[in-house]
C-alpha positions in Angstrom: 35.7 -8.0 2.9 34.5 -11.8 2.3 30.9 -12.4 3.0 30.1 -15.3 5.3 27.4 -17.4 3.5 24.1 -17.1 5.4 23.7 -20.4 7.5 21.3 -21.9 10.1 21.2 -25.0 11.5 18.4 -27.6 11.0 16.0 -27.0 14.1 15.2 -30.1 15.9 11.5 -29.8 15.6 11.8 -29.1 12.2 10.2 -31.8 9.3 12.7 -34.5 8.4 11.3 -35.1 4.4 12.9 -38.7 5.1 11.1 -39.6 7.8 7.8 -38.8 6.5 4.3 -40.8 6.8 4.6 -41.7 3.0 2.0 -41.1 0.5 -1.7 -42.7 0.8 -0.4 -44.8 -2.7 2.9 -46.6 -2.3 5.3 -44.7 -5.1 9.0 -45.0 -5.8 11.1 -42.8 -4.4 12.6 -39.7 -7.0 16.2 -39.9 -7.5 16.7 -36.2 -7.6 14.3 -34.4 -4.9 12.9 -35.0 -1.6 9.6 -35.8 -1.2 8.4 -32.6 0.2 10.1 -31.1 -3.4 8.4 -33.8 -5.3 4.9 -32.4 -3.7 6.1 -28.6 -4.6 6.5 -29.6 -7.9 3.4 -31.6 -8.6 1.6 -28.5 -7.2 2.8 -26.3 -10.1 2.5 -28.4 -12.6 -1.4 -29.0 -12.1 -4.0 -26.8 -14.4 -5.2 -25.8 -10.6 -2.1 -24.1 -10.3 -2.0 -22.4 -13.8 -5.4 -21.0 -13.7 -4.6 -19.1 -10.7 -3.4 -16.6 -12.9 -6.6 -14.9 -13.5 -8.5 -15.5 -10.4 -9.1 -12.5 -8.3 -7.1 -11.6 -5.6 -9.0 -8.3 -4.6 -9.4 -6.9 -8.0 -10.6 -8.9 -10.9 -7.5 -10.2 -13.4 -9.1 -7.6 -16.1 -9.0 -4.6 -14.3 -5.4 -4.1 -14.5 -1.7 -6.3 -15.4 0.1 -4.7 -12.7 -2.6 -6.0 -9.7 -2.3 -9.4 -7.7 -4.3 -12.2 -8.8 -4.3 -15.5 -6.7 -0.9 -16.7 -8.8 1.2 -13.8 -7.5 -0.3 -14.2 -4.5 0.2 -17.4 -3.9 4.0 -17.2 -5.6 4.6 -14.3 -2.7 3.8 -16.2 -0.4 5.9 -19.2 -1.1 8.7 -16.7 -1.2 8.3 -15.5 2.0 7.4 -18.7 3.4 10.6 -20.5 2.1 13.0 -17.5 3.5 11.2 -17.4 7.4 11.2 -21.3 7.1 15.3 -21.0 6.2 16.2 -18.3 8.8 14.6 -20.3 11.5 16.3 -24.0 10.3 12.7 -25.3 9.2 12.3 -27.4 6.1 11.7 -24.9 3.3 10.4 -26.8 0.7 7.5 -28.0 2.8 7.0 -24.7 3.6 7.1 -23.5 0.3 5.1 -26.3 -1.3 2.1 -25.8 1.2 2.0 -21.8 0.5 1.8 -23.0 -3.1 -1.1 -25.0 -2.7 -2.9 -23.5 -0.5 -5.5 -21.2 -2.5 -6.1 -23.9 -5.3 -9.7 -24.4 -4.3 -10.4 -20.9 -4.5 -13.1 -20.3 -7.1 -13.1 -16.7 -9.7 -13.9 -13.9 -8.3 -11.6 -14.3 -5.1 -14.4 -14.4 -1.8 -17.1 -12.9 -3.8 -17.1 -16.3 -5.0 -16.9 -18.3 -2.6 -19.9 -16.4 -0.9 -21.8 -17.2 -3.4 -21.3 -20.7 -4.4 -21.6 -20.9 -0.4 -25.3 -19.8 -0.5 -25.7 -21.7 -4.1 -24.6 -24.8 -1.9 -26.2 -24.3 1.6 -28.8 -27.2 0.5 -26.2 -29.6 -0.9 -23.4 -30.0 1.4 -21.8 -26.7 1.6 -18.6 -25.1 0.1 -14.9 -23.5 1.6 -12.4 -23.1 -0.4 -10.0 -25.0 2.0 -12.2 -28.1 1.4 -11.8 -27.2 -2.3 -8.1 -26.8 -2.3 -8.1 -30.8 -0.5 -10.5 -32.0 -2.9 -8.5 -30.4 -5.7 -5.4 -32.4 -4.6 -6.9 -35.7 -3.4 -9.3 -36.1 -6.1 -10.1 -33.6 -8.6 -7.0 -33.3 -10.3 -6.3 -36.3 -12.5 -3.0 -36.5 -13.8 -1.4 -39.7 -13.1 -3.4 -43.1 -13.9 -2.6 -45.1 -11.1 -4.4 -42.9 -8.6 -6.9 -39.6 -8.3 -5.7 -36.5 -7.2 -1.4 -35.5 -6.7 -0.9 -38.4 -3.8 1.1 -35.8 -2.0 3.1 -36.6 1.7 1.0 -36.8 4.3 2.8 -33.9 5.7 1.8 -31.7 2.6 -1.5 -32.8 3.4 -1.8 -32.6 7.1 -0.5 -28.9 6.5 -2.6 -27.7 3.7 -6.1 -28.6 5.3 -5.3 -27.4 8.7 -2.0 -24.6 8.2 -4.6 -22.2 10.1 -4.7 -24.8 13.3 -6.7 -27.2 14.4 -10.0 -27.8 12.4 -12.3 -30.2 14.8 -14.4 -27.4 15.3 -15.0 -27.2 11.4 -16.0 -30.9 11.0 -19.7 -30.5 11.9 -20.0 -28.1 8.8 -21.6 -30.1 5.6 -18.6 -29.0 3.5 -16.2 -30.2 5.8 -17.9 -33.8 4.8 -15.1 -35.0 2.3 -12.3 -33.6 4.8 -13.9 -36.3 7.4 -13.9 -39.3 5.0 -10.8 -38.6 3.7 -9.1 -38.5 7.5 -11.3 -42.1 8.6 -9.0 -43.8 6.3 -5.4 -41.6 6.2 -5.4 -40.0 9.9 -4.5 -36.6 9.7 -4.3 -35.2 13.2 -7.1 -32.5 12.7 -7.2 -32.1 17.0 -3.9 -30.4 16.9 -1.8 -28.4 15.1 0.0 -28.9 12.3 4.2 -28.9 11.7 5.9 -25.8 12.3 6.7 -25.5 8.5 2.8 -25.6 8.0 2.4 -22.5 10.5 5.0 -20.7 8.6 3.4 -21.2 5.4 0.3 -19.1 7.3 1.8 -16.7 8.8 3.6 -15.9 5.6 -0.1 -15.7 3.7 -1.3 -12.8 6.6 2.2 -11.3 5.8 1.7 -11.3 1.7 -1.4 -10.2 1.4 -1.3 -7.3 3.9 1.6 -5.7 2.4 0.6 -6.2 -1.2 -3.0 -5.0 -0.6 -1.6 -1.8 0.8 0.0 -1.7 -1.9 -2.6 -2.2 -4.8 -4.8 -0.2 -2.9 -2.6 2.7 -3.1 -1.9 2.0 -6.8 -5.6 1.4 -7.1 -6.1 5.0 -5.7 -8.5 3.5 -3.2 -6.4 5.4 -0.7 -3.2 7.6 0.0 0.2 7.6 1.4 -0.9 10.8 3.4 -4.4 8.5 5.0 -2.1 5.9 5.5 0.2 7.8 8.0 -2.4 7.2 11.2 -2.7 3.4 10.4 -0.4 1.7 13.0 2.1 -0.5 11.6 2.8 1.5 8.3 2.2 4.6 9.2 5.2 5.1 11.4 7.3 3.1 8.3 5.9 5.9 5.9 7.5 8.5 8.3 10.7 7.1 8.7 11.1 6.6 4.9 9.5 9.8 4.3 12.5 11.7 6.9 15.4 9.6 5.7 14.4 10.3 2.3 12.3 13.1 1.3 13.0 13.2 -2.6 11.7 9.9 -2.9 8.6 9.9 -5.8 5.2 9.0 -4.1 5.7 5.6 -5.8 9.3 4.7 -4.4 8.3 6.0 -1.5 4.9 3.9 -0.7 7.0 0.8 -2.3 10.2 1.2 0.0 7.5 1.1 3.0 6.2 -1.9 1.7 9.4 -3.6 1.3 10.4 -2.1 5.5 6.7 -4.0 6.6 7.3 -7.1 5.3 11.0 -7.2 7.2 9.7 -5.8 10.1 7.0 -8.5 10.1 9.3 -11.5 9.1 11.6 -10.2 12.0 9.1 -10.6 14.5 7.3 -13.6 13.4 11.2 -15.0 13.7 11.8 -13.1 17.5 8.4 -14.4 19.0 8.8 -17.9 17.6 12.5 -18.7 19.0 11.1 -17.0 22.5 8.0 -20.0 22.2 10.2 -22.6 21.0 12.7 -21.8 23.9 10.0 -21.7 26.3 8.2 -24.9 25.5 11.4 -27.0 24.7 10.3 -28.7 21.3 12.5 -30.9 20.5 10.4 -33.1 17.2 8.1 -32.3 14.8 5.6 -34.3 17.2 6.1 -32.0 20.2 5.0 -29.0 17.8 1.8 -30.8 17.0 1.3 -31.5 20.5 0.9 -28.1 22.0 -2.1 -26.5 23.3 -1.1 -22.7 21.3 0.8 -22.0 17.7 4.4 -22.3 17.8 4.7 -20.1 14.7 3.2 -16.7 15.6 3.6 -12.3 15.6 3.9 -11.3 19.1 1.3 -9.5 20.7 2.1 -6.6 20.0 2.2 -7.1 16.2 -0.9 -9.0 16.2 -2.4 -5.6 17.7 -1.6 -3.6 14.9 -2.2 -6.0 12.4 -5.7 -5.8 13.4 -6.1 -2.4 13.0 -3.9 -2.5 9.9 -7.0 -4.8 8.5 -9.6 -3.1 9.8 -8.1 0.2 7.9 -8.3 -2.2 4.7 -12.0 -3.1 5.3 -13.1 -0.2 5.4 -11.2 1.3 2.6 -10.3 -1.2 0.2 -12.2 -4.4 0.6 -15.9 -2.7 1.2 -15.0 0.3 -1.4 -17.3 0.8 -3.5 -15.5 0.1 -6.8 -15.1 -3.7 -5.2 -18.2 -4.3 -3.9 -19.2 -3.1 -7.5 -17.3 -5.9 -9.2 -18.3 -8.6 -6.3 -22.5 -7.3 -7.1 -21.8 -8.2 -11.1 -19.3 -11.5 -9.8 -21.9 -12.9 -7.3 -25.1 -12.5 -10.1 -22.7 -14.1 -12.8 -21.4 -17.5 -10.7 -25.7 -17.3 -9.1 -26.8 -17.3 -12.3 -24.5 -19.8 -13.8 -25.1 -22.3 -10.9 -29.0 -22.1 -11.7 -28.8 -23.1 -15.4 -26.3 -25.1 -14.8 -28.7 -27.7 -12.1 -31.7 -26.9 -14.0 -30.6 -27.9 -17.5 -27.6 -30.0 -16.9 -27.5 -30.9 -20.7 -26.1 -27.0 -21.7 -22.4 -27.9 -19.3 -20.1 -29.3 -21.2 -19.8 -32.3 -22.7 -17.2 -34.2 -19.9 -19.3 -32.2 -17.3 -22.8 -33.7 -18.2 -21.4 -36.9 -18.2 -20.3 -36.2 -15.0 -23.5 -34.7 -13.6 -25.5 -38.4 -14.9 -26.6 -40.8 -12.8 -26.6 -39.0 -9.2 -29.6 -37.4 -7.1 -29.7 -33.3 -6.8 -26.9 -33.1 -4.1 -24.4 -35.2 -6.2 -25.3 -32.9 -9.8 -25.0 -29.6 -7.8 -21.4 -30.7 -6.4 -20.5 -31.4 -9.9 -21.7 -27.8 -11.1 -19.4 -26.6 -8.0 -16.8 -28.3 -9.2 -16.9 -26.7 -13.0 -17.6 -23.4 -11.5 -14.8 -23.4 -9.4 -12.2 -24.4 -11.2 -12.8 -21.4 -13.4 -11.2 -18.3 -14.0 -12.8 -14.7 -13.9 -12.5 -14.4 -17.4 -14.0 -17.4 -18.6 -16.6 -17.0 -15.9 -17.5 -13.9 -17.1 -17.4 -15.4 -21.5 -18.8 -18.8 -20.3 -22.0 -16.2 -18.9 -22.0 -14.2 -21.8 -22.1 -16.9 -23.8 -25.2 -18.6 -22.1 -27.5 -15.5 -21.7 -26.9 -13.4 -24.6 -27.6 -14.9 -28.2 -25.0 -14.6 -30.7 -27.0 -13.5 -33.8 -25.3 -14.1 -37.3 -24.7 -11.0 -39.3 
């Protein structure tokens, strides 16, 4: 029997990569990608990118290969992204290109982190990793010597800062400073909401993560298939898969749930948009960002048990006391880093100092944001070592 190759037409709302806004710096045009490719692939190519590969997810990158860190995370994402963007005739590269980039700000340590350089900031203007994942891509990556940052679309950039809606509400906050100035000279639309293919790329994050932290937590033995039987969502998955196929190993049998969540997910991300895009009548890219709700979205239903799904991984995986454990020692290393780091600038190094020269407190302890950041857990944790224990010669 011949297989009809899987095929769906271009929505009409969906993003037109040659019709975009352009780039803030006028650039040629590649011969052999779009432009919404071009962004995907100057997002992987940045050390950003690469050093995602040992930045916490939920467990720290040393405490075992086969757990996420923020790489996988982010590279499961794009995959789910760029298949719901194709199934509902979206453009999948923006898609895919925005879930690539959009945890590059995060710092090491995964939230731990960014709770504590939050508090290490209050007085100086603030930090979010979403700000941090701009500035990465705007300014702090250097690759190119025409310009500062990746000079991606302005539809790469609209969705990245504001893929989670509309982010007015955000722009009284001190580290939402730099997301201001930036859109008082390149007008990013932060009042709506952002293209269709940008609300993919977020549902497709809530979808990642949920199913991969059920599954590290059950590989973590944080909890068990049998706890997991009462949690809506899963539970009734576990059942069926546990009835159709009871000789299953504990393992196949938690992954082939896994694998049933995310389609059952996908599937109604897919129903309950086509039911809002029917019943509002988009017809552009425009009319998506001029709607008063999400086009992209889980139906109510699913947004129910999602909830509860989450709540069950608070409790028992996030706020476990293994975790809360590692964030304790994460939090005192990046505090006590941040300290030195303001108080004797003249110990970062060498490119860093420089960096820290010539500016009053706030501008110094942005620049100590900046190194600490961009690191990973496991130079976090040698870079500490390193400045509070005193290698003696044998």
């Amino acid at each position: 029997m011949s297989q009809v190759p899987y095929f769906v037409p271009r929505a009409p709302y969906a993003e037109d990569p040659f019709k975009s806004k352009g780039r803030r710096f006028k650039e040629d045009e590649s011969r052999t990608r779009t432009p919404f490719a071009r962004d995907r692939d100057r997002i992987i190519h940045t050390s950003a990118f690469r050093r995602l590969k040992e930045k916490t997810q939920v467990f720290v990158a040393h405490e075992g290969d086969n757990f996420r860190t923020r790489l996988t995370h982010s590279l499961e994402v794009a995959q789910v992204a760029r298949s719901l963007a194709t199934a509902l005739g979206l453009d999948s590269d923006l898609a895919e290109t925005i879930a690539l980039g959009h945890d590059l700000g995060h710092p090491p340590f995964g939230h731990a982190g960014e709770d504590e350089l939050e508090i290490q900031m209050r007085d100086y203007g603030g930090f979010d990793h979403n700000v941090q994942t701009f500035r990465v891509v705007t300014e702090l990556e250097h690759r190119y010597p025409d310009f500062l940052g990746l000079n991606l679309t302005w539809e790469t950039l609209e969705g990245i800062i504001k893929h989670n809606g509309p982010v007015t509400n955000k722009l009284g906050k001190p580290s939402w400073k730099a997301i201001s100035k930036y859109d008082n000279e390149y007008e990013l639309g932060l009042d709506s909401w952002a293209s269709a293919e940008a609300q993919v790329a977020a549902l497709a994050d809530d979808i990642a993560y949920n199913n991969h932290d059920v599954d590290d937590g059950v590989t973590a033995g944080l909890f068990t298939l049998d706890e997991l039987m009462d949690v809506p969502l899963i539970g009734p998955i576990l059942f069926a898969v546990k009835s159709e196929r009871p000789d299953l190993d504990p393992r196949l049998t938690h992954l082939e749930a896994v694998r049933r969540m995310i389609g059952a997910m996908v599937d109604d991300v897919m129903g309950e948009t086509l039911q809002r895009a029917a019943a509002s009548g988009v017809q552009s890219a425009d009319d998506v960002r001029a709607l008063d709700h999400a086009l992209v979205a889980f139906s109510p239903d699913m947004a129910e048990d999602l909830a509860r799904l989450r709540s069950f991984l608070y409790e028992r995986m996030y706020r476990h006391w293994r975790v809360n454990r590692t964030r304790s020692q994460a939090r005192r290393i990046l505090g006590e880093m941040f300290a030195l780091f303001l108080k004797e600038p003249e110990v970062l190094p060498t490119c860093w100092f420089a960096k820290s020269q010539n500016r009053d407190e706030a501008g110094r302890a942005r620049v100590v944001c900046d190194y600490i950041a961009g690191m990973t857990d496991r130079f976090a944790i040698e870079e500490h070592r390193k400045l509070f224990h005193l290698d003696v010669w044998n």
